[in-house]
N, C-alpha and C positions, 0 to 999 in steps of 0.2 A: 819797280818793286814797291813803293812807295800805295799804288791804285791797287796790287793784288794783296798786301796787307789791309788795307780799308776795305776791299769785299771780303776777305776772310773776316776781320773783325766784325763787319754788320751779317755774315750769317753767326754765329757765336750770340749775338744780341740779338737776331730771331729767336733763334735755339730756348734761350733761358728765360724769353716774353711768351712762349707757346708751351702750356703746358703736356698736352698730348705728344707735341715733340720730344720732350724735357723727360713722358715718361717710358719713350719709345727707348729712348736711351739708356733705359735700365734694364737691360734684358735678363736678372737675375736670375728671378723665379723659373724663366723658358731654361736655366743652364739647369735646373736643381730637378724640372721636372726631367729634362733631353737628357742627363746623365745619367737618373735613375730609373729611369723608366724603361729604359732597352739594357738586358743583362744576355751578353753570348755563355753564360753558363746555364746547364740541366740539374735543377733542384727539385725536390719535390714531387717528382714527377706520379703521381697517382697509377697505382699497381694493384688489381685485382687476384688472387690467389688462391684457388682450389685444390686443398690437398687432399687426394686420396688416397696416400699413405699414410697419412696421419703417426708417424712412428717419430722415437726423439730424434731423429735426423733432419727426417723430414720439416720438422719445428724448430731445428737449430738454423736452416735452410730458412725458412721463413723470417725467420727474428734477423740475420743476415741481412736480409733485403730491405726489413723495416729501420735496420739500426745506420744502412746506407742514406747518406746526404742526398744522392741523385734520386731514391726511392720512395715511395711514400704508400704503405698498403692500405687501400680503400676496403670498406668490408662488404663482402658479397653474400647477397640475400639468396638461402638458401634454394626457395622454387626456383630462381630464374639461372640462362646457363651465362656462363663467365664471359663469353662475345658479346651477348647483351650490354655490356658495361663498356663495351669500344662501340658498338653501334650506336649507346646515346650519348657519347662521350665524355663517362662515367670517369672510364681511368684511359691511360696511353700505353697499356700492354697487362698483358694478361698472361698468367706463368700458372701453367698446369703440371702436378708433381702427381706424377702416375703410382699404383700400386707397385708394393715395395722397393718402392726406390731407396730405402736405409738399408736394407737386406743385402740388393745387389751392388751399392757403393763399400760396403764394409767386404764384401766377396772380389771384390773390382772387378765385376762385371759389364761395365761402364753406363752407372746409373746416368739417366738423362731428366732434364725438366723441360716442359717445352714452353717457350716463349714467343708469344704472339703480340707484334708491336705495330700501332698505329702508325703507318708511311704516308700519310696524308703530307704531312711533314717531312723531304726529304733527312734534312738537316739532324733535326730533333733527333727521329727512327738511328738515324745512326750513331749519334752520342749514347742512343739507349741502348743499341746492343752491343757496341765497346763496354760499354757501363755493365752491364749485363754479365757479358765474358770472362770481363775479370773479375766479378763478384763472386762467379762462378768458380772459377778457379783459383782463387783465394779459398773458398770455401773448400773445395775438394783438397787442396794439399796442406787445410789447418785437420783434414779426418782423418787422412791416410797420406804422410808426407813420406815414407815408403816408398810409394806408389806413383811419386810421380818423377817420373824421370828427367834428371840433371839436363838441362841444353847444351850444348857443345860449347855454346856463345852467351856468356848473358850480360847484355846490356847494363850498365848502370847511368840511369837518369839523372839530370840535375837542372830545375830552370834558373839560365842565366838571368834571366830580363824578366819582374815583376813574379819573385819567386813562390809568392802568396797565391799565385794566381787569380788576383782580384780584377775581375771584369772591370769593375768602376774606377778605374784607372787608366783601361785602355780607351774606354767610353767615353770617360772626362775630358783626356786630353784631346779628343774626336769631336766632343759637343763644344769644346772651347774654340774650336777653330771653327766648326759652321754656324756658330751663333754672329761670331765678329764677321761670316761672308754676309749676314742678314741684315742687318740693322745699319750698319753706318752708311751703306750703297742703298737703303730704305729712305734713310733720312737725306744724304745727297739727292735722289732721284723726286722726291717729292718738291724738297727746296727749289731745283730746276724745272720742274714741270711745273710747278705752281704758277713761276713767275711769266711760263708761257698761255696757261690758264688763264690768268687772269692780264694779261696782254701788259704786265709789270715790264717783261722783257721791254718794251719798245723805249723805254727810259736808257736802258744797256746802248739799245742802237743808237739813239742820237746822245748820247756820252762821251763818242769815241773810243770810250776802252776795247781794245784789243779782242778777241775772244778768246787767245790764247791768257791773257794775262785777267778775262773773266772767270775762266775754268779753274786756274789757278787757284785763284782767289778763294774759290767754291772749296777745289778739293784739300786745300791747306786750313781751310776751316773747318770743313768737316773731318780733315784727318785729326784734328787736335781732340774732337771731341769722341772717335773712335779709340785714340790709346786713349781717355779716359775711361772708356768702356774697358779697356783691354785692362788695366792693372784690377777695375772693379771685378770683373769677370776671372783674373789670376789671382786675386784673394778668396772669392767664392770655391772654385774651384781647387784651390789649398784644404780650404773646411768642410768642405762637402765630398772631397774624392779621397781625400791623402795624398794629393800628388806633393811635389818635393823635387827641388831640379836635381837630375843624376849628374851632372856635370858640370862643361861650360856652357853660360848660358848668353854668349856672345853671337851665337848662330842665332839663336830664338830671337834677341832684340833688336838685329838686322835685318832679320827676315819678316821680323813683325811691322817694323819701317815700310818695306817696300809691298808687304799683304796689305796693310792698310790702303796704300795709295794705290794699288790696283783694285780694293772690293771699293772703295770711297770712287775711283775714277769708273768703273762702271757705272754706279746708281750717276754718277754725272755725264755718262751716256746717255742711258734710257729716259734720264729726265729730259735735255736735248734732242732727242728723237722723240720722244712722244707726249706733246703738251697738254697732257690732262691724267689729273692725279690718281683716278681710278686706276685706269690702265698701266699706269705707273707702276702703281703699286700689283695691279697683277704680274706683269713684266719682271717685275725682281723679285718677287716672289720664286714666279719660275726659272728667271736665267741665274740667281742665286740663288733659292736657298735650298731648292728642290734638285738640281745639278749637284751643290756643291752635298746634299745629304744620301745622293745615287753614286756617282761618277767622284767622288775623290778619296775613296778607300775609307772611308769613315765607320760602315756597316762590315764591309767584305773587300779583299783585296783587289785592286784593279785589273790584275791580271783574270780574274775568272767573269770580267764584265765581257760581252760579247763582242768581235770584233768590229762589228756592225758601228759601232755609238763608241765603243773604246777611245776612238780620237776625240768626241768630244771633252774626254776627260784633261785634254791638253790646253785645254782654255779655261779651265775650272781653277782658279789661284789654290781653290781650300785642297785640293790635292798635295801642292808641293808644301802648304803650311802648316799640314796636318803630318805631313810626316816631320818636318822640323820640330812641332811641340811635343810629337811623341817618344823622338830623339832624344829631347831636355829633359822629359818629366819620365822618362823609362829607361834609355838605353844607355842616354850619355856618351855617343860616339862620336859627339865635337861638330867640327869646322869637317873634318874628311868623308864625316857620312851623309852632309848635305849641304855640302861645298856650292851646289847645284841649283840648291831652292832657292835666293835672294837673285841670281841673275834671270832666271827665268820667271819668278815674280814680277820681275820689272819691265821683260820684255812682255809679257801680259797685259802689266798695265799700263804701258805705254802705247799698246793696242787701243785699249778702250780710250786712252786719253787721242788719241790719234785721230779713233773717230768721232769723238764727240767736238773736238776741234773743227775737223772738215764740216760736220754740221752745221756747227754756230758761224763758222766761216761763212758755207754757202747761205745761210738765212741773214747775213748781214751784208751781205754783198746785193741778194734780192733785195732788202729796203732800201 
């Protein structure tokens, strides 16, 4: 115990003699920009609109759409026709309100407007004509609520979970967990590829130390400076999101234990398998940060990830840890909604630590 404290203590004193290290370790700004920068809501969305009915309906109908959050009406120049403005990609839908359409909605004749939306985008296209539908029809039963016939059935909505519907929330707690898969498995990976770089390693070899109680050493230093990252990154993430734990937050500190020591016992894989810092760093680049921002539900649910690669997603830690923080900072459904994630964190990363062991094992056996 004694020799994997003294290697963990001399990388800590790398760490804080290296300032490029020192500032790898601040991945703030990467949370402020990953969080704000990706929004799954439809705002603003630019609208072209040709009316030729031009009647006060017609222009209450309008003013509707402009005074909609999802909407935004772009002005259309008179010579040119209203496609034009989706072909240059002017606006993302374009709403043609046909002659007399205030005449035949006041008659209930079942006035129509047509809407033309940009599908380049599946995703968008369909938030816009949800959006669209019930604008629509909001609209149609504030003119003639008469006229619109009772359902049999009507639903009444309420959101349980994140009732604001604030995207950067869902985002945050998403960018909190793949920023901690990047950085501390960056900095392990470089620390061990370095020392194989630069043939430091062969000092290791005739030492005696163990490799199991070298790895150690490694990953218990850089786990310390990982929850370092992680409280600075749960402060940022406080001021920058609104998040706020919903619960108990005994699952989260658990499961952040054992996330750390499998993203930290990866980067002390690939440093182990591949002695040279470049490649290093391309290597966790892609086996974290690029995996854990595809395949662990961060963007879109894992379920709609294709069967093909879908098991990749079972070796990816920021999967099972990303639904843990999302758990603590939204749902608050405790110890029984991810009773799950801390032991299968750990068998993960007892994987990576497995094989980077066998590694250092078989190259110290060769010398």
């Amino acid at each position: 115990m004694r020799r994997i404290t003294a290697q963990a203590r001399k990388e800590l004193t790398q760490i804080f003699r290296d300032r490029l290290t020192l500032a790898l370790a601040l991945p703030l700004a990467l949370l402020a920009l990953l969080g704000t920068a990706i929004s799954l809501s439809v705002k603003g969305m630019p609208v072209v609109v040709q009316d030729l009915d031009d009647s006060p309906l017609s222009r209450r109908y309008v003013e509707s759409i402009s005074s909609s959050l999802t909407f935004r009406v772009a002005p259309l120049w008179a010579p040119s026709r209203p496609t034009e403005a989706l072909e240059k990609g002017g606006a993302r839908a374009v709403v043609i309100i046909p002659e007399d359409f205030g005449r035949d909605l006041l008659r209930g004749r079942g006035a129509e407007a047509q809407w033309l939306v940009d599908a380049s985008d599946a995703n968008t296209a369909n938030r816009v004509r949800a959006a669209a539908a019930m604008l629509t029809q909001n609209f149609a039963a504030a003119v003639r609520p008469g006229a619109v016939a009772r359902p049999a059935v009507r639903a009444e909505l309420r959101f349980w979970y994140n009732p604001g519907r604030d995207s950067r929330k869902y985002i945050g707690s998403g960018a909190f967990a793949v920023l901690l898969a990047l950085f501390p498995p960056l900095l392990a990976a470089l620390a061990v590829s370095r020392e194989g770089e630069q043939h430091t390693i062969l000092q290791v070899y005739v030492s005696g130390i163990p490799a199991h109680e070298y790895l150690l050493g490694k990953v218990l230093g850089f786990m310390a400076v990982a929850l370092a990252e992680w409280a600075l990154l749960l402060v940022a993430a406080f001021a920058l999101f609104g998040l706020r734990f919903a619960g108990d937050v005994t699952p989260l500190l658990a499961s952040t234990v054992v996330y750390l020591f499998a993203t930290v016992s990866f980067g002390v894989m690939i440093g182990a398998a591949i002695p040279n810092q470049a490649a290093a760093i391309q290597a966790t680049q892609v086996g974290a940060f690029l995996l854990s921002f595809l395949l662990s539900g961060f963007i879109f649910p894992v379920s709609n990830i294709p069967a093909g690669v879908r098991w990749i997603s079972a070796l990816v830690p920021a999967r099972y840890y990303i639904e843990v923080a999302r758990d603590a900072f939204l749902r608050g459904g405790g110890w029984p909604a991810v009773w799950e994630a801390p032991p299968v964190l750990a068998l993960v990363g007892g994987l990576f630590f497995l094989v980077a062991w066998l590694r250092m094992r078989r190259m110290q056996v060769e010398a």
